[in-house]
N, C-alpha and C positions, 0 to 999 in steps of 0.2 A: 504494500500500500504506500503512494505515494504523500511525503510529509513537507514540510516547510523546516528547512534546516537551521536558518538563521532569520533574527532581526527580533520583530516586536510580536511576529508568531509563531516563532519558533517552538516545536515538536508538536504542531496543529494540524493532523492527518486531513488529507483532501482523498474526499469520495472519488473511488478511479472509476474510467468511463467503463462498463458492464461488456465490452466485447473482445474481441481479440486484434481488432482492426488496428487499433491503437499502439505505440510503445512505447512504454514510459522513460523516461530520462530514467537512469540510474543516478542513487546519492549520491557514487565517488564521481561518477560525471558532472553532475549538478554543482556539488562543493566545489572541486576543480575552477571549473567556468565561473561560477559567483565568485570565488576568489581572484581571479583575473579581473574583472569587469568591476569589483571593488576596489583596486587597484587604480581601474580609471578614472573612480567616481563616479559610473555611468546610472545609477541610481539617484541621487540624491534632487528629489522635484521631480523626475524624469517624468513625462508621457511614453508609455510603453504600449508597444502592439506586437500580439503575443498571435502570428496565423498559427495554423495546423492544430490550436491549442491542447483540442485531448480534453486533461482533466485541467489544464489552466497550470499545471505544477510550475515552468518555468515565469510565467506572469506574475504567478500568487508570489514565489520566490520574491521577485523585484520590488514587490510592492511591500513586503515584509522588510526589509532593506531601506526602502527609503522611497522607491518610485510615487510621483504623484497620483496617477491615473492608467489603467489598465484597460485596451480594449482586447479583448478577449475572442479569437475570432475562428469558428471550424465549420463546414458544413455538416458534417456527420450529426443524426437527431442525438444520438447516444451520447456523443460528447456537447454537445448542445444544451442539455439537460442536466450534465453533471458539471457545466460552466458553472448552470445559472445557482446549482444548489455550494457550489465553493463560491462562488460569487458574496455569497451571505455574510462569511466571516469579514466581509473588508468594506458592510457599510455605505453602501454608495460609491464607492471608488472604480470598480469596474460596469462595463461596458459589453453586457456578450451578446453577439451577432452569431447568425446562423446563416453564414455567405460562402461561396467561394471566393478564396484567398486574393484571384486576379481581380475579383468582380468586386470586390471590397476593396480594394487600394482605390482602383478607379473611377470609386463614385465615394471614395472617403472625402468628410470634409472636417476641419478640426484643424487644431495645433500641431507645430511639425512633430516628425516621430522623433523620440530622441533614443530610445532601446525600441530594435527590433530583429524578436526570435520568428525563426521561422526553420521547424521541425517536419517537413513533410512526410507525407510517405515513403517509406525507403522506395514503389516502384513510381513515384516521380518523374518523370525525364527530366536531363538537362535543360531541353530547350521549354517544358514548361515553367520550370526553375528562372530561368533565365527570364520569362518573361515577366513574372512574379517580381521579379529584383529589379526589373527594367522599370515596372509598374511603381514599386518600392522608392524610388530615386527621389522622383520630383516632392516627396511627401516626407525629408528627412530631413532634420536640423543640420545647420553644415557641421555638428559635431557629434552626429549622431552615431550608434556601434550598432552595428547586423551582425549579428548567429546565427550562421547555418546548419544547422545539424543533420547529417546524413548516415547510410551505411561508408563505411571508408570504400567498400570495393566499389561505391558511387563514382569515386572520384572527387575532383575540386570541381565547384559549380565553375563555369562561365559566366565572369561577371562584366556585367553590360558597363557601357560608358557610364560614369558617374558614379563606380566603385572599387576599391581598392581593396583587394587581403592585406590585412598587414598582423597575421597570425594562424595559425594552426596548430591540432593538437589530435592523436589518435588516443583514444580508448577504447582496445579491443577492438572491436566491430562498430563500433561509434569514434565520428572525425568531425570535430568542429570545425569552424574556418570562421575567422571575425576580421572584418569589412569596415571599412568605414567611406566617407563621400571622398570622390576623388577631387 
């Protein structure tokens, strides 16, 4: 079961979404990442959009840390459901939509992104990924950090004009890669 490891909710279990479709970040992954990205500051205020969301673990994380606002965003009904019911712990601060990921960038309206995770499915393609990222650009604070989380034997996404890796990291079968505005 996935939990909130640090901040102001710390060891607050979040209801995982009921199917198999989903996979959840692991804790040493999780910790890892948090620990880097607190490093950057990328919390502190932050507007955060959290696609592929699942149970919301990596959002709920951020907002537990310090992020101001969470939009929370998956199509799937199962994790859509289990958005709304972790949603509850943080009070008004999140946002959960029932969109797809490209369709939701490009009719998003709001404050720039300043954290944004984006956990697809590992059978994703690249060039829908890509588009996703392309989508992601014009809607990002010029200091804003992207997490991509993949299977590693994914590869490195293809990142569109108007982003930079400036990071990576494998765990096992899981490979991050953190972006920022070119």
């Amino acid at each position: 079961m996935a939990r909130i490891i640090a901040g102001t909710h710390k060891g607050r279990r979040l209801t995982p979404v009921p199917t198999d479709a989903t996979r959840p970040t692991s804790d040493r992954v999780k910790e890892s990442l948090f620990s880097r990205l607190e490093g950057y500051n990328a919390f502190d205020g932050a507007v955060v959009v959290d696609l592929y969301a699942g149970s919301g673990a990596l959002g709920f994380e951020a907002l537990s840390r310090g992020a101001r606002a969470l939009e929370a965003v998956d199509k799937a009904e199962s994790a859509y459901r289990t958005l709304g019911r972790n949603a509850q712990l943080f009070e008004g601060k999140v946002q959960v939509t029932k969109a797809d990921a490209l369709r939701y960038l490009n009719n998003r309206e709001g404050e720039p992104i300043e954290l944004l995770f984006l956990d697809p499915p590992y059978g994703l393609s690249d060039a829908e990924l890509n588009k996703v990222l392309s989508a992601a650009v014009p809607q990002l604070h010029e200091a804003a950090t992207v997490v991509v989380e993949r299977d590693a034997r994914s590869g490195e996404p293809t990142w569109p004009e108007g982003l930079s890796r400036f990071h990576e990291k494998s765990y096992g079968s899981t490979h991050i890669w953190l972006a920022e505005p070119a």
